[in-house]
DOKOL-201952 format. One line per field, with one value per residue (C-alpha): residue number from 0; residue in three letters; z, y, x. Coordinates in steps of 0.25 Angstrom, whole numbers. Each point is the difference from the previous one (the first is absolute). Layout:
// DOKOL-201952
vexba = c(NUM  ...)
torkol = c(Ala  ...)
up = c(Z  ...)
north = c(Y  ...)
east = c(X  ...)
// end
This chain:
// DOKOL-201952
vexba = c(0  1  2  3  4  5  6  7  8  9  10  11  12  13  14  15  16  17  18  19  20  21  22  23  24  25  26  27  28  29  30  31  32  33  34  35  36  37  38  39  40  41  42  43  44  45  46  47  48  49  50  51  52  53  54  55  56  57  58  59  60  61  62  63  64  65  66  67  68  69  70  71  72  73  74  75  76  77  78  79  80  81  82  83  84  85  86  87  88  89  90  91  92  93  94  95  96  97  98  99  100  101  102  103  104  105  106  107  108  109  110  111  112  113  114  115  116  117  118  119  120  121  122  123  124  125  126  127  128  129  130  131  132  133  134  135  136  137  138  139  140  141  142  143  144  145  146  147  148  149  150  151  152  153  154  155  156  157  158  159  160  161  162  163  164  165  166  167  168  169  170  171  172  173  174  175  176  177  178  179  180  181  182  183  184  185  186  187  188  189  190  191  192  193  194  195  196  197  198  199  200  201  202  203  204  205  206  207  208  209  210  211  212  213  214  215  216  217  218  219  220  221  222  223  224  225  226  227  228  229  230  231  232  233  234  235  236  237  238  239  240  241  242  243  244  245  246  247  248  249  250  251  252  253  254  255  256  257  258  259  260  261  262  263  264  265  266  267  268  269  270  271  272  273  274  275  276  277  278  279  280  281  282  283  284  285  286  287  288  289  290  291  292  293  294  295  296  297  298  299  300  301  302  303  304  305  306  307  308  309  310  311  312  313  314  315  316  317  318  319  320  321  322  323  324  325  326  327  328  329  330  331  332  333  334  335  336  337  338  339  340  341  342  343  344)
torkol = c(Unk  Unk  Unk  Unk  Unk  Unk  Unk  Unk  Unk  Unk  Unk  Unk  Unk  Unk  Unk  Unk  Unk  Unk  Unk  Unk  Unk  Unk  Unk  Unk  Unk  Unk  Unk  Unk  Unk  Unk  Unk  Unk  Unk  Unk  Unk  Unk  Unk  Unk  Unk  Unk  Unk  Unk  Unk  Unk  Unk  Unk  Unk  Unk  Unk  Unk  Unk  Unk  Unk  Unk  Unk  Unk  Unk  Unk  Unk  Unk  Unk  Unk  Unk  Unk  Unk  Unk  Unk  Unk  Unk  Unk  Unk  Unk  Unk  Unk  Unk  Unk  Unk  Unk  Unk  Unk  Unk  Unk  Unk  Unk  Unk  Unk  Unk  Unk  Unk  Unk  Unk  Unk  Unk  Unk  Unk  Unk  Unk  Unk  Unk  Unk  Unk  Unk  Unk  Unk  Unk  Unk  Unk  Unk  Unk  Unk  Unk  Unk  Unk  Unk  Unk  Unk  Unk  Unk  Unk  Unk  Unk  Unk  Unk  Unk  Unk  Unk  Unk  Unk  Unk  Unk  Unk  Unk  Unk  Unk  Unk  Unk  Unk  Unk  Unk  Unk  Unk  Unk  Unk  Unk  Unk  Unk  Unk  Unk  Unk  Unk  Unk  Unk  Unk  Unk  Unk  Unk  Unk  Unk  Unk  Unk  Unk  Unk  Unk  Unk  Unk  Unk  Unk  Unk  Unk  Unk  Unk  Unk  Unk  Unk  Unk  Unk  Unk  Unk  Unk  Unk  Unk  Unk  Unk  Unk  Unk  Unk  Unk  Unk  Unk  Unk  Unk  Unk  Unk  Unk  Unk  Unk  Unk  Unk  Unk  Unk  Unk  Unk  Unk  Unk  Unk  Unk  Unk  Unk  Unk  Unk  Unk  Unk  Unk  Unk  Unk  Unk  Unk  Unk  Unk  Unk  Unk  Unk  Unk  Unk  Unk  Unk  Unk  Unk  Unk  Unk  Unk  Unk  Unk  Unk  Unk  Unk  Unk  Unk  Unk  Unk  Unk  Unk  Unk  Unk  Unk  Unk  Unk  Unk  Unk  Unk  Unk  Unk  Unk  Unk  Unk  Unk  Unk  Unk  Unk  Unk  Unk  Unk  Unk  Unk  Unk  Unk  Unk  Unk  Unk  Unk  Unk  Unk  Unk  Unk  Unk  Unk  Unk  Unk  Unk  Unk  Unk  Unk  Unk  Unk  Unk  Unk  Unk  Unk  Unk  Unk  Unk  Unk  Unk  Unk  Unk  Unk  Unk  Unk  Unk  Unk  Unk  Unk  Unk  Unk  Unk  Unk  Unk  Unk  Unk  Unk  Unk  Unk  Unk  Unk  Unk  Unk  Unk  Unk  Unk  Unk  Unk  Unk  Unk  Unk  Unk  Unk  Unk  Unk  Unk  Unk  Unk  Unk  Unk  Unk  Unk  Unk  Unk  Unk  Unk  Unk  Unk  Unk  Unk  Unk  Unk)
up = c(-6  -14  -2  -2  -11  2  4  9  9  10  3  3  -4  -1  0  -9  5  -9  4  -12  1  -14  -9  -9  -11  7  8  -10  -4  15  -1  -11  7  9  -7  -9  12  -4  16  3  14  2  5  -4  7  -7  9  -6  9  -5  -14  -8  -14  -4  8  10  -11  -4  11  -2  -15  6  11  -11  -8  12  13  5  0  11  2  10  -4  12  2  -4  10  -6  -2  12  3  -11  2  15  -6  -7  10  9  -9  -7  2  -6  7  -7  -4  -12  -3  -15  -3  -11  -9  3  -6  3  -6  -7  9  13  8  -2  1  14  4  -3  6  12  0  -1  9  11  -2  6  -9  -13  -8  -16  -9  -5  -13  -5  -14  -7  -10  -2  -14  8  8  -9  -7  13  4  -13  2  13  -5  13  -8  -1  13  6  -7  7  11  10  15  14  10  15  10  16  1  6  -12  -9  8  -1  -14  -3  10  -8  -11  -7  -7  6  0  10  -6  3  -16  -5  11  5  14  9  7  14  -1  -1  10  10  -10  -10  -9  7  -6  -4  -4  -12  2  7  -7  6  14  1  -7  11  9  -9  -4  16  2  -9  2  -15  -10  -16  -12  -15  -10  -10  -3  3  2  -10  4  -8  -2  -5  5  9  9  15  -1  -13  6  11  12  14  3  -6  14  8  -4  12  10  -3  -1  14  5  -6  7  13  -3  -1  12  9  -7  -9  5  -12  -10  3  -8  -11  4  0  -13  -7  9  -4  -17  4  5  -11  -10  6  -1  -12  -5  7  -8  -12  -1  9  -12  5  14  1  8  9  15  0  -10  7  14  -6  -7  12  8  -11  0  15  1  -11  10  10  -7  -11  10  6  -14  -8  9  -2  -10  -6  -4  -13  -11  -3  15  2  -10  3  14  -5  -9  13  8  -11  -6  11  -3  -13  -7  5  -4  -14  -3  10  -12  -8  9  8  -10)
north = c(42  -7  -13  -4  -12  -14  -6  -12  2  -11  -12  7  -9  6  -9  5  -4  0  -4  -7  -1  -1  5  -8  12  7  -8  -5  15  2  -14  4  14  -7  -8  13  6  3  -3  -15  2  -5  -10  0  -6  -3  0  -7  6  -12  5  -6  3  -6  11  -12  -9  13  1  -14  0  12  -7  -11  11  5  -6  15  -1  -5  -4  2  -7  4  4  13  9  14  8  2  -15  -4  11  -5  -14  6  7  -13  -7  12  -2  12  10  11  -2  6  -2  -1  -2  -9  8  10  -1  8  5  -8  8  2  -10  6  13  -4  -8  11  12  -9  -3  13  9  -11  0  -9  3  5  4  2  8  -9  3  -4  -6  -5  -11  -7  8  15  -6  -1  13  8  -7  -3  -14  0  -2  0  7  11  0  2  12  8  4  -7  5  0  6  -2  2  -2  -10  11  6  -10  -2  15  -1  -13  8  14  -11  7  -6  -13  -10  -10  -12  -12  -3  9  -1  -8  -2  -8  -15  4  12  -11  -7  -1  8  -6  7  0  -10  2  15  9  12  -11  8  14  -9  -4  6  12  -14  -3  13  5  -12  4  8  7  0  3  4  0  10  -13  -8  -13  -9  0  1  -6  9  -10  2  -12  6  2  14  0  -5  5  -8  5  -9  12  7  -10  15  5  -8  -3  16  0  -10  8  13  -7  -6  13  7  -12  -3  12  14  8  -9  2  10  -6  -12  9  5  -12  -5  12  -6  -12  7  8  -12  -9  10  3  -15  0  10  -3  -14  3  -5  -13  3  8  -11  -3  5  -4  10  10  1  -1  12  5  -3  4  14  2  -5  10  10  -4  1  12  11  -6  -5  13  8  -11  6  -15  -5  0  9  -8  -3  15  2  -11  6  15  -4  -11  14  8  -9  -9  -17  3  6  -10  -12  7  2  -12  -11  10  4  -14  -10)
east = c(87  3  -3  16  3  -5  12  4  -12  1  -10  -12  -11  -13  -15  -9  -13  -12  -13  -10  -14  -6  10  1  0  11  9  11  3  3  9  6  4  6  8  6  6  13  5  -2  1  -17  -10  -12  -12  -14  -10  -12  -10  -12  -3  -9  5  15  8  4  6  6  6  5  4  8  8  3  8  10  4  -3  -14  -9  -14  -9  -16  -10  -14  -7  4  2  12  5  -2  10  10  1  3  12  7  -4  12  7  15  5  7  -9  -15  -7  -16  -4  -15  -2  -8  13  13  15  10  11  11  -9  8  11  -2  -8  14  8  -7  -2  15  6  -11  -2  -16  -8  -10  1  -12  -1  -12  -10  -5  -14  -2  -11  4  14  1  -2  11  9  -3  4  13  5  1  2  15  10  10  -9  -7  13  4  -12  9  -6  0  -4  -5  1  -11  1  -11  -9  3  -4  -14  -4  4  -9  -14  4  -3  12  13  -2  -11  -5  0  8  5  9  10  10  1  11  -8  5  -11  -10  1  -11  -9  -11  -9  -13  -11  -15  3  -1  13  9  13  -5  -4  15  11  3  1  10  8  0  9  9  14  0  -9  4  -9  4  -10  1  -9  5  -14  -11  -14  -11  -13  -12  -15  3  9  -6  2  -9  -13  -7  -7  -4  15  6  -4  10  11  -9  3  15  3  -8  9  12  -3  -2  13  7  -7  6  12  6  -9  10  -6  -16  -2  4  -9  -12  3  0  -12  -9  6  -8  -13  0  3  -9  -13  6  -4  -11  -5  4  -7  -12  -10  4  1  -12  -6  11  -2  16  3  -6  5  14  -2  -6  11  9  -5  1  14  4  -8  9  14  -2  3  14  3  -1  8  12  9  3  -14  0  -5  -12  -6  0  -9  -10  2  -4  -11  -5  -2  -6  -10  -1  -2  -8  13  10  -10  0  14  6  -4  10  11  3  -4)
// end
């Protein structure tokens, strides 16, 4: 479906909600995004999630420039914490998260109205594309200029929710994480990220998109994601492990609830297995002591066991999990510790 023009889209306010912890090097380019949109239909709530650099009077000289800002100040609690604050008070009748070292498109919102709009979606999801600094940014979208942007013919894509959830554990053309979409508040409700835990987007989105009548995706990148070496996913600790427990929940999940969809959930759990011995692996000079380490590599290893056989003979896992599970039977744990690091960094 083509995205048709932008015009006279009705009131259909969207809260952007952005968490802040510490962000004080980041968080006015994600303002400032914001604030470019070229639809004006918005909220945007700052949640202040007990920094203790400026971010929090940030947030505050922020709300001083526009009547559309709110500001949420609470104590430390993670991620998930201060998204759950936002959508305690979100008003709009679409949500959209935006982390505050991230920033978006100046025609995302738009575009995310329109495609809503016109296909009915209750979801509609965008690519994400990663940059490194503000200038590489600019050199790859030329500006970010909306006149040019919209002359990419942009358009969408429309999955059953099913659909969208294989799509997502095939770890194919749409991702699981909870920014770079736009969803509609009603899907919300009852439903909270889960606290205390690494992977809380993969732990809930299929909660969220099994709700949902139609799902959309559009192949532009409509939300800018910030690569810098103190990005979660650019550090390892052993809390990188939480993926195994919330991929075991999500198979259990389908087994109960949605049988056509466990083997895509074993699919991404065996991912995770492999991942996660991968890392292991790779920083074991500092976890050579660690008893930890070891049995959740150990465990790591007979879980992959367990799943490569049902998860080889699927004809939707992907490329790269069937070699890791070929090499796993020719050369055993020794091969797959070598080339995990590698292959699932």
């Amino acid at each position: 479906c083509r995205v048709p023009a932008i015009i006279n889209i009705p009131h259909r306010m969207v809260s952007i909600i952005v968490p802040a912890y510490n962000v004080e090097n980041y968080l006015d380019a994600a303002v400032n995004s914001v604030l470019a949109q070229t639809c004006g239909d918005w909220e945007l709530i700052l949640v202040d999630d007990g920094s203790t650099d400026s971010s929090g009077s940030m947030c505050d000289a922020a709300a001083s420039r526009s009547k559309k800002i709110r500001v949420i100040h609470k104590a430390n609690g993670g991620l998930s914490s201060a998204r759950n604050a936002g959508l305690d008070i979100a008003s709009g009748h679409f949500i959209l998260f935006l982390d505050a070292d991230d920033i978006l498109s100046p025609i995302a919102l738009e575009t995310f109205l329109s495609i809503a709009i016109s296909s009915n979606a209750d979801i509609v999801c965008a690519d994400i594309h990663k940059f490194n600094s503000p200038e590489s940014l600019i050199s790859t979208t030329r500006g970010m200029r909306p006149s040019y942007l919209r002359k990419k013919n942009i358009r969408s894509k429309e999955f059953s929710p099913e659909g969208a959830v294989k799509e997502i554990l095939y770890q194919k053309s749409i991702d699981n994480s909870a920014p770079g979409k736009i969803y509609k508040r009603r899907l919300w409700e009852g439903i909270r990220f889960r606290e205390g835990i690494g992977y809380e987007d993969l732990d809930l989105f299929y909660h969220i998109f099994l709700r949902a009548s139609s799902i959309a995706a559009v192949g532009t990148p409509l939300y800018y994601y910030r690569q810098h070496p103190a990005s979660y996913l650019h550090k390892f600790s052993l809390r990188r492990a939480d993926v195994l427990d919330v991929t075991s929940r999500l198979s259990e999940f389908m087994k109960t609830n949605y049988p056509t969809l466990l083997d895509s959930a074993l699919s991404r759990q065996l991912s995770a297995n492999f991942n996660i011995l991968g890392l292991i692996t790779a920083n074991s000079a500092s976890l050579c002591n660690d008893k930890k380490a070891r049995d959740i590599a150990d465990e790591c290893w007979e879980k992959i066991k367990e799943l490569r056989g049902k998860c080889l003979r699927n004809p939707s896992v992907r490329l790269k999990n069937k070699i890791a599970i070929a090499l796993s039977y020719i050369g055993g744990r020794a091969l797959i510790e070598s080339l995990s690091p590698i292959m699932y960094r």
